[in-house]
N, C-alpha and C positions, 0 to 999 in steps of 0.2 A: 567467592563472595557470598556473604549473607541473601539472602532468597527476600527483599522485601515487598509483600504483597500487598500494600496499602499503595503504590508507586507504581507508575505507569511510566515510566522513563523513555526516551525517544531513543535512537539508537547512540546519538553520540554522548549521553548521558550512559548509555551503560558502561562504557568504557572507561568510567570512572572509578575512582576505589579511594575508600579511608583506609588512611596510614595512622598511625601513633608516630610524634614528632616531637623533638626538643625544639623548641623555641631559642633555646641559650646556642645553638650551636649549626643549627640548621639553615643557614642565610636566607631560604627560600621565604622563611618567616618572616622576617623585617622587611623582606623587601615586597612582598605583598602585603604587609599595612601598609608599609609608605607610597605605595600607588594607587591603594584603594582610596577613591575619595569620603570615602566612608569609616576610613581608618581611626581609631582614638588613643588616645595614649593606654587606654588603659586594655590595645591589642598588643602595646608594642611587647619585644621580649622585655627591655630594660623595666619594665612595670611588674612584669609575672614575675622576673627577680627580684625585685622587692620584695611582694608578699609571699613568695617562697622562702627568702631569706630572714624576712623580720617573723613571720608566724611560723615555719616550718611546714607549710603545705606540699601534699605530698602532688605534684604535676600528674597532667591525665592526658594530655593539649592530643588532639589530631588534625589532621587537614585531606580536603578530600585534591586526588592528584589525577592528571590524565594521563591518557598513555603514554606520552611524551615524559613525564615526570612534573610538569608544571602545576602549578599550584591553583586551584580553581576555590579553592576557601578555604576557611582554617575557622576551630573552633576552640578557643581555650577554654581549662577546665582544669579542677584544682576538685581533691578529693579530701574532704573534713571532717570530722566526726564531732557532736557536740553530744551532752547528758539531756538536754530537753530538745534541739535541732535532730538530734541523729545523725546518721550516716548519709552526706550528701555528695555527688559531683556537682559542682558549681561554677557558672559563668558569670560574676566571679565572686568568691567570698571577699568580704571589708572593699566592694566596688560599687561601686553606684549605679552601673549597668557594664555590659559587655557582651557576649552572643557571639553568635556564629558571624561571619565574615566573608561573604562568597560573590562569585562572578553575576552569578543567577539564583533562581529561585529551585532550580533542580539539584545544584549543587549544597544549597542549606539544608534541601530537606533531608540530601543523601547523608549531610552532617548530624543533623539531628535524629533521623532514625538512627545511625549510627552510637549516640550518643545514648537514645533511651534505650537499645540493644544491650550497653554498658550495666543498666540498673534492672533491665527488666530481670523479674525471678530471683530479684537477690533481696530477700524478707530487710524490712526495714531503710534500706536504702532509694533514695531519693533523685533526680534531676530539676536542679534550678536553675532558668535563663533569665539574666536580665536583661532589658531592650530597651532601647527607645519607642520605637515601634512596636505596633500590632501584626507585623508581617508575619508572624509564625503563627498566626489563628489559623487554623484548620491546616495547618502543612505535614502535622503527622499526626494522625489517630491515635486516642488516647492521650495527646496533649491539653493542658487546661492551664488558663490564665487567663489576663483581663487587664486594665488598671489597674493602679499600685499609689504612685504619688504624682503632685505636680511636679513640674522641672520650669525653670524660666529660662529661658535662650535671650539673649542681646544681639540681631541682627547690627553687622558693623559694613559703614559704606568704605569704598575702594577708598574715596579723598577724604583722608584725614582730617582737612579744613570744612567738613560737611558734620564729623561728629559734634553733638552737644548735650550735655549731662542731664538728660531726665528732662523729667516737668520741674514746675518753679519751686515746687519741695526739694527735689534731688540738687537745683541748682541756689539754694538757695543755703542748704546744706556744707556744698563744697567753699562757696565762701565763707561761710562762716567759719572754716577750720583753719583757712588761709589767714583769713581777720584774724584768728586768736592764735596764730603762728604755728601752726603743725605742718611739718613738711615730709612727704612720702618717699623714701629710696629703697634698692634692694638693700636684704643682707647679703655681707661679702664673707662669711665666717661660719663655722658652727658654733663659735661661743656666743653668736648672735641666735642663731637657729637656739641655742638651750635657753636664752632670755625669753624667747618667744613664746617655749614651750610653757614658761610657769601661765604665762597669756591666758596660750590656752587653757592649761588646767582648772585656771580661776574661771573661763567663761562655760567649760563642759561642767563642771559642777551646779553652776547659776542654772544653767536650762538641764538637768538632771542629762547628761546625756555621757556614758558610758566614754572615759576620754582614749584616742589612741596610746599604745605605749610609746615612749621616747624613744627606742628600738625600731619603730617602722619609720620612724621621721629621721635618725639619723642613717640608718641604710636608703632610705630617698632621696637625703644629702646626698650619700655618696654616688649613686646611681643613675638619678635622674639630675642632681645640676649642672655636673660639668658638660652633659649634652643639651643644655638650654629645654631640658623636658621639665624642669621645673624652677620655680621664682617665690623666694618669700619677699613680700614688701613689708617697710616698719613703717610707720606714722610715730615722728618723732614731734614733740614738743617742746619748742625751743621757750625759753625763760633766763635773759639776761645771756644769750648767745650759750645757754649750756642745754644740750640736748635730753628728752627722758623720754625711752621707749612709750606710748600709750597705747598702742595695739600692731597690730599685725595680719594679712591675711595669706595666706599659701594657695600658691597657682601652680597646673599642669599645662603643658603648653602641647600641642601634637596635631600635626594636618594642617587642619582651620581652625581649629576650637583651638580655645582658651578657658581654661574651668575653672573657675574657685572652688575648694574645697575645705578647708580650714582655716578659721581666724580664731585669735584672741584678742582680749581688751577687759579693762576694769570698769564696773561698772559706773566708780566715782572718775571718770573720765570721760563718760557719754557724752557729758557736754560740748566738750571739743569737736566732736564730729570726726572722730577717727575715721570709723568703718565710711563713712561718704567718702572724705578725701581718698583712703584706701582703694575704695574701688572706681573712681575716677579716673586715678592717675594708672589703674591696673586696664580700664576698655581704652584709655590713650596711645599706651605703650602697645595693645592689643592691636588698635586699627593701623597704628602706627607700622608694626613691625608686618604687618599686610594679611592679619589673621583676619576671618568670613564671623568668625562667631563667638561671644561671651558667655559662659556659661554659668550663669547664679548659683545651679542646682537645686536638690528638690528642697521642698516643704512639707514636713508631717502634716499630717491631719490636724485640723483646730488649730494650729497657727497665724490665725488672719495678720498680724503683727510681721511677720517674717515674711508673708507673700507681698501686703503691703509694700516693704521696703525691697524688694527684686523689681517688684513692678513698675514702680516710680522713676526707672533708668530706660522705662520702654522695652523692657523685655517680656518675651511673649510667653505666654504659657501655655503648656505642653502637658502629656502623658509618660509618663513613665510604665511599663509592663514589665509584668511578671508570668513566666511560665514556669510551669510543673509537670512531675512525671513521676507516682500515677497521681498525687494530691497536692494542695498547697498546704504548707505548714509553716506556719511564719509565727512562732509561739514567742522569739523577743520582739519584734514589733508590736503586737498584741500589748505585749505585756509595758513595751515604752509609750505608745500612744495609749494607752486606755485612760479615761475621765473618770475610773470611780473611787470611792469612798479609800480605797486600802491606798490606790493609786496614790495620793493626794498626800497622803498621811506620808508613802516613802520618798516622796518629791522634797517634800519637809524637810525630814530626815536627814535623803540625803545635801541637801543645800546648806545643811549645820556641821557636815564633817568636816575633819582637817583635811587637806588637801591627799596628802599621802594614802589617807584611806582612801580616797575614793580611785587613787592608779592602784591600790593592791586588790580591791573589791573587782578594776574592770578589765587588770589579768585573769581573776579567777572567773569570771563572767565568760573569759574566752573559753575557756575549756566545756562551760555549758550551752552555749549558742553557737 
């Protein structure tokens, strides 16, 4: 075993060791997310198959095991290369957060030394964690990170009959889409998932924001719905009992949480109040089906607008962390939130193209971040 000398391990800690492990084929994997109470979807395998399979990421995943063979944590990690990002191991790339995964705190650090191990002395190559938490400050020497963005969480009570929608904004909101007839169900189809998708591309365009390909959405389809790890809702608009898509948002479902991640909607339909009803009827079905937690997700920087409206359901907010190894380099984020002059001009820009341009611009965009 590696000789680490930053770590003072007790004896039953030595007797631990990092493996290199398939997620896809290793049972021990899934079944230590699913009893970790701390477990997210986006430890599960069926997730890491996803973005292996829609972006071609090359797997790096380990877990540290005892002498027995049991599993004491587990670290995914996906190895990527961009033209301005470089050459990164990643906890996880196109995730919102993810990290190590372990019994204890002796166990993550054995993960994470193990991991910077992975990068140290290899010129130009990188370690990135994402976290919820600040747990990994000071766990291995030479790591560096801090805050990143907000996150809003929706704490959800046991009795269903105890939830209630927001303040008198949020609840004042949901009526109003009900008054003008919009009613929220799943899609049952993928040729409902591609209606969705144009949704989206019309709302990633509006806030400049690089849109996923239809590639990871429909291997998500395939991967994560038939195992209820994921749920797209529509907001339909009824008019003379004939329905019209008006928006949409896409959920992860895994543990306790419940996430939103992606919605679409047109902007001459804001009136209706899609995205309220949408996400109403998405923390009902949440509290309902016996999930602990909602998750809005983050907000960029300078967004007051978008924290606003997570807020107003009573959800709390939170920290997001980023760690690095040996620096942080975050050169698209930079480049998406920044406020200046050139900034402004591509925002323009981009919010004037055809649609098409902006998914051939944000495959090419993959190959450089």
């Amino acid at each position: 075993m590696t000789n680490y000398q930053s770590l003072d391990f007790a004896e039953s800690v030595s007797r631990l060791r990092v493996i290199e492990i398939n997620s896809q084929t290793d049972p021990r994997w899934e079944a230590f997310v699913s009893t970790s109470s701390r477990g997210l979807i986006y430890h599960h395998p069926a997730w890491l198959q996803v973005l292996q399979e829609a972006y071609g990421y090359r797997p790096a995943h380990i877990a540290c095991e005892d002498e027995n063979g049991q599993l004491r944590g587990i670290l995914p990690l996906f190895s990527t290369r961009g033209l301005l990002s470089g050459h990164r191991l990643s906890s996880l790339p196109r995730t919102p957060v993810a990290g190590p995964l372990a019994h204890n705190d002796e166990a993550m650090a054995f993960l994470m030394q193990a991991a910077v191990e992975r990068v140290r002395d290899k010129q130009g190559k990188q370690l990135q964690i994402k976290m919820l938490t600040n747990e990994l400050e000071g766990l291995v020497d030479s790591m560096v990170g801090g805050p990143w963005r907000a996150t809003y969480s929706l704490a959800l009570p046991e009795q269903p009959e105890l939830l209630h929608p927001g303040n008198s904004q949020a609840r004042r909101a949901v009526k109003k889409a009900a008054k003008l007839g919009v009613q929220v169900g799943p899609a049952e189809s993928e040729r409902e998932l591609r209606a969705w998708y144009e949704l989206y591309l019309d709302n990633m365009r509006r806030l400049v924001v690089p849109p996923r390909p239809y590639r990871f959405f429909e291997v998500a389809w395939r991967r994560l719905q038939p195992h209820s790890l994921m749920r797209l809702l529509l907001a339909k608009h009824y008019e003379a009992d004939i329905p019209r898509v008006v928006g949409g948002i896409l959920l992860f479902m895994f543990g306790q949480n419940v996430s939103y991640a992606f919605s679409g909607w047109k902007r001459e339909d804001q009136a209706l109040r899609p995205n309220d009803a949408l996400h109403w009827r998405a923390i009902q079905d949440a509290c309902a089906d016996g999930f602990r937690h909602y998750d809005f997700g983050e907000v960029p920087k300078n967004n007051s607008g978008l924290a606003e409206f997570k807020s107003k359901w009573g959800a709390e907010e939170k920290s997001l962390y980023r760690y690095y190894y040996p620096a942080a380099h975050e050169s698209e984020i930079d480049i998406l939130e920044s406020t200046g002059r050139m900034h402004k001009f591509a925002s323009a820009t981009w919010r004037r193209l055809p649609i098409k341009a902006t998914v051939l611009l944000s495959n090419l965009a993959h190959y450089f971040f």
